[in-house]
C-alpha positions as CSV (number, residue, x, y, z in Angstrom):
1,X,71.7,-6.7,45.0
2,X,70.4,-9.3,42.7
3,X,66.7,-9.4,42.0
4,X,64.8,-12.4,41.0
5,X,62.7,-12.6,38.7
6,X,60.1,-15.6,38.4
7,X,58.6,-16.8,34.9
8,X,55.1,-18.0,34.9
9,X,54.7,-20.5,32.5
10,X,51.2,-20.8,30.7
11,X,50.4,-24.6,29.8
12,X,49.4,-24.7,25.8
13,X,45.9,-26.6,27.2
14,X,44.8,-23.2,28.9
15,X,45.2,-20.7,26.4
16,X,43.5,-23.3,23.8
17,X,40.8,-23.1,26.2
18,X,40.6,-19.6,26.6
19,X,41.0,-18.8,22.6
20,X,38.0,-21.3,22.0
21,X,35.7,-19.3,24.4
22,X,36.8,-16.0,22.8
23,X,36.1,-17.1,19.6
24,X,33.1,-19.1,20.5
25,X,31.7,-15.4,22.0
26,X,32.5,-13.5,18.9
27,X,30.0,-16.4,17.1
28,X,27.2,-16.4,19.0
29,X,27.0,-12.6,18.8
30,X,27.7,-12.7,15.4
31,X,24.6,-15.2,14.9
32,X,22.3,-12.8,17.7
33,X,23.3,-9.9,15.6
34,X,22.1,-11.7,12.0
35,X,18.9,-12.8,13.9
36,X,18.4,-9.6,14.7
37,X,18.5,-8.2,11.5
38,X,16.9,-10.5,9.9
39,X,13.9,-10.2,12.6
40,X,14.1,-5.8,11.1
41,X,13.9,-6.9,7.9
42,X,10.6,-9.3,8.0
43,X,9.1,-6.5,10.3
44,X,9.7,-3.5,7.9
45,X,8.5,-6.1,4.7
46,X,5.7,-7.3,7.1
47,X,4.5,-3.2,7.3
48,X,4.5,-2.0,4.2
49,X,2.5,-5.3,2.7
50,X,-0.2,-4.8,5.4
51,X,-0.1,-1.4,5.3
52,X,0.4,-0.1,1.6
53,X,-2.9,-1.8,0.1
54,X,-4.2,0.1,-2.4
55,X,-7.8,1.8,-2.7
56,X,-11.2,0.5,-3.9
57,X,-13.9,2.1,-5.3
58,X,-17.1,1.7,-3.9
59,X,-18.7,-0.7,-6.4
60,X,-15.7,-2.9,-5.7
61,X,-16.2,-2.9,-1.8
62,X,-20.0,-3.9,-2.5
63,X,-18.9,-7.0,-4.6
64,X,-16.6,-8.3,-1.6
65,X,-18.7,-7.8,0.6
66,X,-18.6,-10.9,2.8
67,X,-15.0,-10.8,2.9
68,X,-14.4,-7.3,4.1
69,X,-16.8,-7.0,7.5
70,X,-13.9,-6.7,10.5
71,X,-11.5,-6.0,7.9
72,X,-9.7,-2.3,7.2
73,X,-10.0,-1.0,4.0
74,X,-9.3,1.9,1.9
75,X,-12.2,3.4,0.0
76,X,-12.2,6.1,-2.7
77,X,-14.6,8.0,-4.2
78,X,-16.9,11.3,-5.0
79,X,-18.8,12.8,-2.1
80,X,-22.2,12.7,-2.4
81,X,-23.2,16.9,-3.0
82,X,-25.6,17.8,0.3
83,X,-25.1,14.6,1.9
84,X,-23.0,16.0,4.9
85,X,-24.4,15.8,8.4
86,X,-22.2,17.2,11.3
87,X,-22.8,16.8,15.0
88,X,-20.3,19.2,16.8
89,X,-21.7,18.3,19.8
90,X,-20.6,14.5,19.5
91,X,-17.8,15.3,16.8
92,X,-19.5,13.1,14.0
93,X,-19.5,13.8,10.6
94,X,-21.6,11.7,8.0
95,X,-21.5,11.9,4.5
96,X,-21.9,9.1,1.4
97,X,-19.4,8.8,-1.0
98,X,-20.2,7.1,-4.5
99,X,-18.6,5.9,-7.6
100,X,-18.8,5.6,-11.7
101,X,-20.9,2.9,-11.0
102,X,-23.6,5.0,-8.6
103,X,-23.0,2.8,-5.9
104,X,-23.4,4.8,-2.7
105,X,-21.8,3.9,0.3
106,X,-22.4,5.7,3.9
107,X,-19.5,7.0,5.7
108,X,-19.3,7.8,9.2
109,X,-16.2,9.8,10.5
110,X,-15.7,10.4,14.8
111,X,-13.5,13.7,14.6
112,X,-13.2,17.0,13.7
113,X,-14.2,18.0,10.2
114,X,-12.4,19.1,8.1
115,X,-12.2,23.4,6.9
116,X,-12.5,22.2,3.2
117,X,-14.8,19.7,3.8
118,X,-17.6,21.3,1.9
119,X,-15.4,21.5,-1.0
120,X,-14.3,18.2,-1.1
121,X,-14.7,17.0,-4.4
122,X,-13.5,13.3,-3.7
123,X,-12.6,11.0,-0.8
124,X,-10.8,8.2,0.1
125,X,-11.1,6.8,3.2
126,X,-9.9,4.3,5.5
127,X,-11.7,2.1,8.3
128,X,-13.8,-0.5,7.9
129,X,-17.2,-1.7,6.9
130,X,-20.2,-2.3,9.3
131,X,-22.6,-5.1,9.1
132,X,-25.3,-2.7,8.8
133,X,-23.8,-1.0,5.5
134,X,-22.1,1.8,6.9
135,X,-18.5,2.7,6.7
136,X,-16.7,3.9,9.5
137,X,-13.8,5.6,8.8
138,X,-10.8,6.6,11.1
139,X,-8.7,8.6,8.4
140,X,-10.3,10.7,5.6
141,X,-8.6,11.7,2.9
142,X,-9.9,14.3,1.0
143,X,-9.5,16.0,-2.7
144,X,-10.7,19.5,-3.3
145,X,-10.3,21.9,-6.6
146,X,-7.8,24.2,-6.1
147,X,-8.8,27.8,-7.1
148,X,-5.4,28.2,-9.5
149,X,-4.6,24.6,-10.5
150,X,-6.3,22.4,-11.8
151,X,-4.7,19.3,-9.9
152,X,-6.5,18.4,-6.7
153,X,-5.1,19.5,-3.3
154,X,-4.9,16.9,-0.5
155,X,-5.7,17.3,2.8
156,X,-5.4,14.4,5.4
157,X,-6.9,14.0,9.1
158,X,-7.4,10.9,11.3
159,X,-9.6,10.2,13.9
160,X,-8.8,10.8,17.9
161,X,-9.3,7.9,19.8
């Protein structure tokens, strides 16, 4: 017994065709990929220029003034000594904060307060400024003596929305 064997012949034309649509594949993937990337890499350089602003004191808050209502700001400096007010009951705490140049600036924080609050020596905090002067904060950062070191420990909370 003889067995036949047929050969299929592939025209040149068709496997241009089909090489061109591979390759054309491997591009357009290659070009989604590098948007993609480059999408990560203006989000990432997008975050930590919004988001890594550095403090101000309080004096320098008070001379932008018109510029920073709406805005979020980070604001640094001494708590005010016997200017704390808590309201368990609607989790509040206000306090002032002040700087070398004896501005004062009220503060307003919704959430709980802090153990070491009443050792606090400084603050910085982060919110924004109210129309009506007052500063309400949604993270608190604050700076207390520590008992063996003379470098301040730092303790951070945010507010629960």
């Amino acid at each position: 017994m003889t067995q036949k064997t047929e050969s299929v012949v592939i025209p040149v034309e068709l496997g241009e065709r089909t090489y061109q649509k591979f390759r054309s594949k491997y591009i357009v993937g290659g070009l989604l990929l590098l948007a993609f990337v480059g999408f990560l890499i203006f989000q990432v350089y997008h975050a930590t220029t919004t988001t890594g602003a550095y403090y101000l004191t309080v004096g320098e808050l008070y001379e932008r003034v018109p510029q920073v209502y709406g805005e979020r700001v980070r604001v640094s400096g001494n708590v005010v000594e016997g200017s704390e007010d808590w309201n368990p009951q609607e989790v509040t705490l206000r306090f002032q904060i002040m700087d070398e140049s004896q501005h004062v600036l009220p503060v307003v924080f919704y959430g709980p307060r802090p153990d070491n609050f009443t050792r606090a020596a400084s603050a910085i905090i982060e919110g924004e400024l109210l129309p009506d002067g007052t500063f309400q904060a949604q993270t608190l950062l604050l700076k207390c003596p520590s008992r063996y070191e003379e470098e301040p420990e730092e303790v951070f909370v945010e507010a629960v929305r």
